[in-house]
Structure formats: structure tokens, C-alpha cells
C-alpha positions as CSV (number, residue, x, y, z in Angstrom):
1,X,71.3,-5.5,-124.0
2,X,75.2,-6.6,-124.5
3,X,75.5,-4.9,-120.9
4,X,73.3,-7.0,-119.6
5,X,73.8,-10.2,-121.5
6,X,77.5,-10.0,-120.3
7,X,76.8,-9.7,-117.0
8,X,74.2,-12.9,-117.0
9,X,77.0,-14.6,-118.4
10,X,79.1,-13.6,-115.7
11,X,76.9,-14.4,-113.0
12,X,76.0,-17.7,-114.7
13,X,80.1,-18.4,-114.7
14,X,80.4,-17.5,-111.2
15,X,77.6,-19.8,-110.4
16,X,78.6,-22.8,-112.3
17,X,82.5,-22.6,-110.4
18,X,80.6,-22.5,-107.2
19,X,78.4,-25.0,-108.0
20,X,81.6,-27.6,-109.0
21,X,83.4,-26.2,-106.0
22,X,80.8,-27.4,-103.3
23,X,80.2,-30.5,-105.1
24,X,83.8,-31.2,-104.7
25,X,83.6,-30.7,-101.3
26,X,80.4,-32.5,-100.2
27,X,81.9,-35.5,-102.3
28,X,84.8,-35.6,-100.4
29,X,83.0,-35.8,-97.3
30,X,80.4,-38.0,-98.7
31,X,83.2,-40.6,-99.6
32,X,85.3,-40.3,-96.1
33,X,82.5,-41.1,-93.9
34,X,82.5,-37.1,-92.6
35,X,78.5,-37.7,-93.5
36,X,76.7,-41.2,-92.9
37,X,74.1,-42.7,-94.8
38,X,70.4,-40.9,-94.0
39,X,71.8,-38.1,-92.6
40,X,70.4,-34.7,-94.0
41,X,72.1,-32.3,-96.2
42,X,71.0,-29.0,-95.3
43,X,71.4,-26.1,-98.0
44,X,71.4,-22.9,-96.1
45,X,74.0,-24.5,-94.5
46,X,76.1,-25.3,-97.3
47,X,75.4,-22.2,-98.3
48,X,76.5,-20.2,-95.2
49,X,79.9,-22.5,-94.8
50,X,80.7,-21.9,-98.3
51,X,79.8,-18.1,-98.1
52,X,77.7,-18.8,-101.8
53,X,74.1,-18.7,-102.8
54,X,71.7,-21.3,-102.5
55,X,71.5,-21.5,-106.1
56,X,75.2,-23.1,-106.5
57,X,74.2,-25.2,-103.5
58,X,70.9,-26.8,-105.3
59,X,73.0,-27.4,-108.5
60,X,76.0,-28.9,-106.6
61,X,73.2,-31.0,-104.9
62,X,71.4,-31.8,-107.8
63,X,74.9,-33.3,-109.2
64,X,75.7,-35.2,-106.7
65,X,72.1,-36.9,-106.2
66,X,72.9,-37.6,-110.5
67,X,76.2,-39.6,-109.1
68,X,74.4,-41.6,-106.5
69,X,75.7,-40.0,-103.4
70,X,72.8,-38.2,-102.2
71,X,68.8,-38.6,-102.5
72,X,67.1,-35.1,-103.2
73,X,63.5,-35.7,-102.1
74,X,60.9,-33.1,-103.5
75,X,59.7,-30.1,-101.4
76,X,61.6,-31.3,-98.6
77,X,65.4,-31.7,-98.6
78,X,68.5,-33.7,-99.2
79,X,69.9,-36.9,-97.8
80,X,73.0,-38.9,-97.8
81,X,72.1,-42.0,-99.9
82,X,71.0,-45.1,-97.3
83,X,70.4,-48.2,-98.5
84,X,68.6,-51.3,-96.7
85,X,70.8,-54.2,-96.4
86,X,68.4,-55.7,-99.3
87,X,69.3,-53.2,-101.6
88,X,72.6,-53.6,-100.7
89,X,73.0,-57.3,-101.7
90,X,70.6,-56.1,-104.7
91,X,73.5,-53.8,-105.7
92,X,76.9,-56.0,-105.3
93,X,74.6,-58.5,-107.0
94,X,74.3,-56.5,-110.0
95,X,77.7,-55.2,-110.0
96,X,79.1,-59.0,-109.8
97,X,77.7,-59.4,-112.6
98,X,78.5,-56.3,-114.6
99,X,81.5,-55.1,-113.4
100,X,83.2,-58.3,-115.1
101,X,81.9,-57.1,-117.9
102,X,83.2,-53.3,-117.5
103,X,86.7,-54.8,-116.6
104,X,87.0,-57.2,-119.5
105,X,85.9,-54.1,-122.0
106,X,88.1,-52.0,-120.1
107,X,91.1,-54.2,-120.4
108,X,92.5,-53.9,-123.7
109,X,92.5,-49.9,-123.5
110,X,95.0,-50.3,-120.0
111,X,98.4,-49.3,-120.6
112,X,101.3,-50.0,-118.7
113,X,101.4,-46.6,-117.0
114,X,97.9,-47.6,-115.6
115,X,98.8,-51.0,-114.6
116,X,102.0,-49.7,-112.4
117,X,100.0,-47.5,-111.0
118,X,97.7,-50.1,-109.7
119,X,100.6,-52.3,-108.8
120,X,101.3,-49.4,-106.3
121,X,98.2,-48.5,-104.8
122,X,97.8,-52.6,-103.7
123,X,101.3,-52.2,-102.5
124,X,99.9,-48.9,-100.4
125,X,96.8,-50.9,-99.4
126,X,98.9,-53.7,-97.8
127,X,101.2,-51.2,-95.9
128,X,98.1,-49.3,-95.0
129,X,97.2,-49.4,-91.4
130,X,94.6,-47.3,-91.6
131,X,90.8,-47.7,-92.7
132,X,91.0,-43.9,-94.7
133,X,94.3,-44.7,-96.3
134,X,92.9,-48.4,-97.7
135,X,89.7,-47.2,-98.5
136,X,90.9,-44.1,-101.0
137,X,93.8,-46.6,-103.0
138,X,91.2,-49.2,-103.2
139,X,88.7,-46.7,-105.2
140,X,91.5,-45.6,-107.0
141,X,92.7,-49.2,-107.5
142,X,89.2,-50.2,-108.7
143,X,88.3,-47.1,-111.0
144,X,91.4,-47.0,-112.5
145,X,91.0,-50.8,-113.9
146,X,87.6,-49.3,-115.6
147,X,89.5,-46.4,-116.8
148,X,89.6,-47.8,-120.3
149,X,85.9,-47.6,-120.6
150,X,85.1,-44.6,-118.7
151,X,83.3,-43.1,-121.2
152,X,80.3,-45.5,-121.5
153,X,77.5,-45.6,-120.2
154,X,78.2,-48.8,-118.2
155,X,81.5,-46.9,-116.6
156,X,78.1,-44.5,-115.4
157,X,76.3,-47.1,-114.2
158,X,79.0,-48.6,-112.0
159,X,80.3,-45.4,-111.1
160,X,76.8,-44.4,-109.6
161,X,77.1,-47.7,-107.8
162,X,80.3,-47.7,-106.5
163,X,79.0,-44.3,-105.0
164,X,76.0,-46.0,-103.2
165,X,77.8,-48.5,-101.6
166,X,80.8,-46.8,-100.3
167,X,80.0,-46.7,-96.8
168,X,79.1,-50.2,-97.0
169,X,82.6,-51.2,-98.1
170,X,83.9,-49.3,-95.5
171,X,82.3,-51.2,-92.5
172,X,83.3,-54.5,-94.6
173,X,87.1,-52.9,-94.1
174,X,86.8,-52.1,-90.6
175,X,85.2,-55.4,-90.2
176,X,88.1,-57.4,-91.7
177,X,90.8,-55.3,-90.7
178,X,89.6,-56.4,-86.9
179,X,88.9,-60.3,-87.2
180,X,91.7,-62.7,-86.5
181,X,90.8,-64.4,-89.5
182,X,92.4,-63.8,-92.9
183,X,90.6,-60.8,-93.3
184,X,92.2,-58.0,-95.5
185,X,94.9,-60.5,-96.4
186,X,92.4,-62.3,-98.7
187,X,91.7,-58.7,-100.1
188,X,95.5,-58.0,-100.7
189,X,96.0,-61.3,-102.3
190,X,92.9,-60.5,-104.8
191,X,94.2,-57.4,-105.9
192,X,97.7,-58.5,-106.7
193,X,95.9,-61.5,-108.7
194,X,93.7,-58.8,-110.7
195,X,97.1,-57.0,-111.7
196,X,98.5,-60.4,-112.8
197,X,95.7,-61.3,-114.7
198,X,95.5,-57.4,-116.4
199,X,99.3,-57.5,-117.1
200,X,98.8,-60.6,-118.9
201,X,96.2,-59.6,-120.9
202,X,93.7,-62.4,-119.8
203,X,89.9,-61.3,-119.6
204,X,88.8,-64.7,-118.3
205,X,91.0,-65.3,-115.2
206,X,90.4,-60.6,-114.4
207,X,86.3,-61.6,-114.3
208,X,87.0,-64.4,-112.2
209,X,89.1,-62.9,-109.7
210,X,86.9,-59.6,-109.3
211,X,83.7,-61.7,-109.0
212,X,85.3,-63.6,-106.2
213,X,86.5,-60.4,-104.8
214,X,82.9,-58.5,-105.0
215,X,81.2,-61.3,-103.6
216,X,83.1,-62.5,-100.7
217,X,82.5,-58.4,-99.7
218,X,78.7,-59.2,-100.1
219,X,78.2,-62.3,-98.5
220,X,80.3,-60.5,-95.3
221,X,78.0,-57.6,-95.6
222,X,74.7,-60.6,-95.4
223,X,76.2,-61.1,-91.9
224,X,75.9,-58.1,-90.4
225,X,72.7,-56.6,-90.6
226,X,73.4,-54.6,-87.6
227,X,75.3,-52.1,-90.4
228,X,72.3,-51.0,-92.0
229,X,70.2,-50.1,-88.9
């Protein structure tokens, strides 16, 4: 029985480092476009690229459709999360009104080795030419300003949205990166206000810049509906 106990465990191990190890990489390719919203998430393909059984596959899948970036559907398969441009608006409308609220609990945990670090991703994001390079320090950027309140279940909640909607903010950066408007210069100049307002300790001013921020993204997404066909 210890023989064989050992060697479930083993298995079981094995299993769950395979599992973590194709959810890595299907969330990386989730979050840099490499897979677009609706498309279908096969698992004997996973399995055969990642030369593991399907039952690491339909935990890694199960994990990710927990975190919002996928929709497992019952008896028939797995999609990349697509959402409607209603649900869309539904979501940044929600998260302008939460998110505040993550920041300003967030804030008084933030050290300075936090704060620098954000003071050089928005640095990064305004020498950025490129939609990749913006879009990974703005997640960072953004995350790392919840960071002091990761633990709670409203650090899941946004998490799980931020998830959902990354495409979404994606097109909004290709869209302002190519407008002769102001474009990602309003962006910049938001994110160096955020870092102000953190380094100063002042909740108020941090809720009012970031629901500027998220909305102005929303109310550019309400014009293009053509992103969500």
C-alpha cells in the first residue's frame, strides 16, 4: 500500500507541475493577443504541443477559466473569453467604481520600492513604441498599485476583470497610439499623476485620477463597436 501510495503521490506531483506549467503558457498567450477572444482552446492539442496528458491540460484549463481568461463550456470545449461590447462597458463600469476602492485600500501598504518601480514602467510606457511593450508595463504598472491588497478578495475580483478585458485595452492602445489626437499622451500624463498622487500619500486625488483614466478607455471603446464583432 506505501508502494502504491508513493507512487500516486508521485503522479499527482507530476500532474500538478504540468498543470501550472501549461497554464503559464496559455496565459501568456492569452495576454499577448497570440489567441483572440472566441477562439477555441483545443485540449488534445495542448496536450500534444506540451507532450503531457490531457489531465494537466483540463486542470490548467479549469484555472485559467477561474481567472477569467477562458470560458470552459460543458460537454463541449474551451474558449478564449469574448465579451459583447455591452458587457464590456458593463465591466469598466464596475471596475470605475471599484478599482478606486482597491487603490485607495491598497495605498497605505505601497512602499517606496513599489512606487519607483512604477515611476519606471510609465517612463518605459512613454519610450515604448510598441503596442506589446506598452501593453505588459501598463499591467504591471496597474497590478502593482493593487499590490498592497492583493490578498483580498476584491484584488480577485479585479484581477479576474482585468483578465477579461485585456484584449479590449489592447485595441484602445492601438487605437490611440494611431490617432493624431492626444492619444497615449493623455495616458502617459495619467500615469505620472497616479504616481504623484501615491507618492504623496493622497487617496482622494489616486481615485480621481484612475476613474478618469478607466473611463476615458471606456467611453473610446463605446465608439468602436466594430472591435467586438
Amino acid at each position: 500500500m506505501t508502494g502504491l501510495s508513493t507512487m500516486s503521490n508521485g503522479n499527482g506531483y507530476r500532474d500538478n507541475v504540468a498543470s501550472h506549467r501549461i497554464a503559464d503558457s496559455l496565459r501568456t498567450a492569452i495576454l499577448d493577443g497570440s489567441y483572440l477572444p472566441g477562439e477555441r482552446i483545443r485540449q488534445e492539442d495542448i496536450a500534444a504541443r506540451s507532450g503531457a496528458s490531457r489531465i494537466p491540460v483540463r486542470e490548467a484549463l479549469r484555472m485559467l477559466d477561474a481567472e477569467g481568461l477562458i470560458t470552459l463550456v460543458a460537454n463541449s470545449g474551451a474558449w478564449v473569453t469574448r465579451l459583447s461590447l455591452a458587457e464590456c462597458v458593463e465591466t469598466y463600469l464596475i471596475r470605475e467604481r471599484l478599482e478606486p476602492l482597491l487603490l485607495r485600500t491598497s495605498l497605505p501598504r505601497l512602499d517606496a520600492a513599489v512606487l519607483d518601480r512604477m515611476g519606471e514602467l510609465a517612463a518605459e510606457m512613454e519610450a515604448s513604441s510598441g503596442v506589446d511593450a506598452f501593453m505588459r508595463a501598463d499591467r504591471e504598472f496597474h497590478l502593482s498599485s493593487y499590490s498592497g491588497a492583493a490578498s483580498g478578495e476584491m484584488w480577485q475580483i479585479i484581477h479576474r476583470m482585468w483578465n477579461t478585458t485585456q484584449h479590449y485595452r489592447r485595441e484602445f492602445t492601438r487605437l490611440a497610439a494611431g490617432t493624431q489626437e492626444p492619444g497615449l499622451a493623455v495616458t502617459h500624463m495619467e500615469h505620472r499623476l497616479l504616481v504623484d498622487c501615491l507618492r504623496r500619500q493622497d487617496p482622494d486625488d489616486a481615485e480621481r485620477v484612475l476613474v478618469m483614466h478607466l473611463r476615458r478607455t471606456r467611453l473610446a471603446l463605446e465608439k468602436h463597436p466594430e472591435i467586438f464583432e
